[in-house]
C-alpha positions in Angstrom: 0.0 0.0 0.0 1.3 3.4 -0.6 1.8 5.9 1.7 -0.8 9.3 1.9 0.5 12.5 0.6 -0.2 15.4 2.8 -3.1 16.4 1.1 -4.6 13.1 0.6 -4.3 12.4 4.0 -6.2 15.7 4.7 -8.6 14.1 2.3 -8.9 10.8 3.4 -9.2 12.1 7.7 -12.2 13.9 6.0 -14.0 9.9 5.1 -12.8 8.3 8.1 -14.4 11.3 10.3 -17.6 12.2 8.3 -18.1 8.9 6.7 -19.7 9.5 3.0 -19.1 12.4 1.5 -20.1 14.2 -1.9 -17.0 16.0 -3.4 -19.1 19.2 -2.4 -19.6 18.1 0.8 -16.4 17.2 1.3 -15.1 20.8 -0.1 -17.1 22.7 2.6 -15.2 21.1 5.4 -11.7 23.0 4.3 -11.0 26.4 5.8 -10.7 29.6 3.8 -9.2 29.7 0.9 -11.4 26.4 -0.6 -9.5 24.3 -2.8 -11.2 24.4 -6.4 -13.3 21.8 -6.9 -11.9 19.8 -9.8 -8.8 19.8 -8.2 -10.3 18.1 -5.4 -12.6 15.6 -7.3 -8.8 14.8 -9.4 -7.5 14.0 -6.2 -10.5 12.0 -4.7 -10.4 10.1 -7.9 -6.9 9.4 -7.4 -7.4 7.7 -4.4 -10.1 5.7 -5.8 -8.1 4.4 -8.5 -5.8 3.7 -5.6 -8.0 1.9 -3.8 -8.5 3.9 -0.8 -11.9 5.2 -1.4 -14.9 3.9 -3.6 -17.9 5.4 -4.7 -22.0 5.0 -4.8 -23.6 6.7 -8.4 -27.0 9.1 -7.5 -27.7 9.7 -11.0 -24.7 11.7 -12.5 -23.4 12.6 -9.1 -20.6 10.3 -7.0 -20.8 9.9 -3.0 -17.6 8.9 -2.0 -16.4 6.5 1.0 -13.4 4.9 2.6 -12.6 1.6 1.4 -9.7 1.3 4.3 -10.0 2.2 7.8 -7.3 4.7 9.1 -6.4 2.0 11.7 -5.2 -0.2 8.5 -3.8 2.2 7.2 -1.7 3.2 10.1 -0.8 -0.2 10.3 0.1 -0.8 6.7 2.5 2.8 6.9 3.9 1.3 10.4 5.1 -2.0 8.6 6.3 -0.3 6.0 8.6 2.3 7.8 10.3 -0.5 9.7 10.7 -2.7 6.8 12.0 0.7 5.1 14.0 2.5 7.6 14.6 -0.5 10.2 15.8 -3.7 7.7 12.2 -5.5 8.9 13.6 -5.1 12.3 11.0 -4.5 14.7 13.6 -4.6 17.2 16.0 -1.9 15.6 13.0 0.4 15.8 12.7 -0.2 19.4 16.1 0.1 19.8 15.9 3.8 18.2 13.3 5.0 20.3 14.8 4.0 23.2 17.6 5.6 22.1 16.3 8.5 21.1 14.4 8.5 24.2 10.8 8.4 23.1 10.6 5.6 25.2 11.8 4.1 28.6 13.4 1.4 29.4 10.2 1.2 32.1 8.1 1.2 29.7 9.2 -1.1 27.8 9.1 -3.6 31.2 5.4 -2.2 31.0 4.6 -3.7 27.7 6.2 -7.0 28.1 4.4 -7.2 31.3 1.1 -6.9 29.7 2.1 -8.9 27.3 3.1 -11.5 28.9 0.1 -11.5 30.7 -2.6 -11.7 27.3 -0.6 -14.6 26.6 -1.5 -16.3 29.9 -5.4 -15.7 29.2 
């Protein structure tokens, strides 16, 4: 899966928060200035040719909807930073925020605590 540009992400918070959306609708939830409405009904139809969002006809008119929930696709763009950035190590990116001190050592006793104990239900 590929990863959101800034403004289809933009876009695609819009879906996931609102749920359906006509291009129209979903122009009126931007700030002043608008962005034109082609451009935005190029870029919604880019990420329906990417498969992010599909659409229901009303005549000639689309509504539009998320095809992938943002918790997927965090989880998609999470996989694919550490298999980018980390070598597919899960433990190298550990090891950077730990060094970079994002994260404790404590916490990470935290984790494997609860961990360990979903395992043991």
């Amino acid at each position: 899966m590929k990863r959101l540009t800034k403004k289809e992400e933009v876009i695609m918070n819009h879906f996931w928060e609102k749920g359906p959306l006509f291009v129209r609708e979903l122009r009126e939830l931007y700030a002043e200035p608008k962005p034109h409405f082609s451009t935005l009904s190029t870029q919604v139809r880019t990420l329906e040719e990417e498969g992010f969002i599909g659409h229901k006809a009303y005549g000639p008119t689309y509504q539009y909807f998320a095809k992938i929930s943002r918790d997927d696709y965090k989880g998609h763009s999470l996989i694919g930073l550490i298999d980018k950035y980390f070598d597919n190590s899960y433990l190298n990116a550990v090891s950077a925020l730990v060094k970079e001190e994002k994260i404790t050592v404590e916490q990470l006793k935290e984790l494997i605590e609860l961990i360990e104990k979903g395992e043991q239900k």
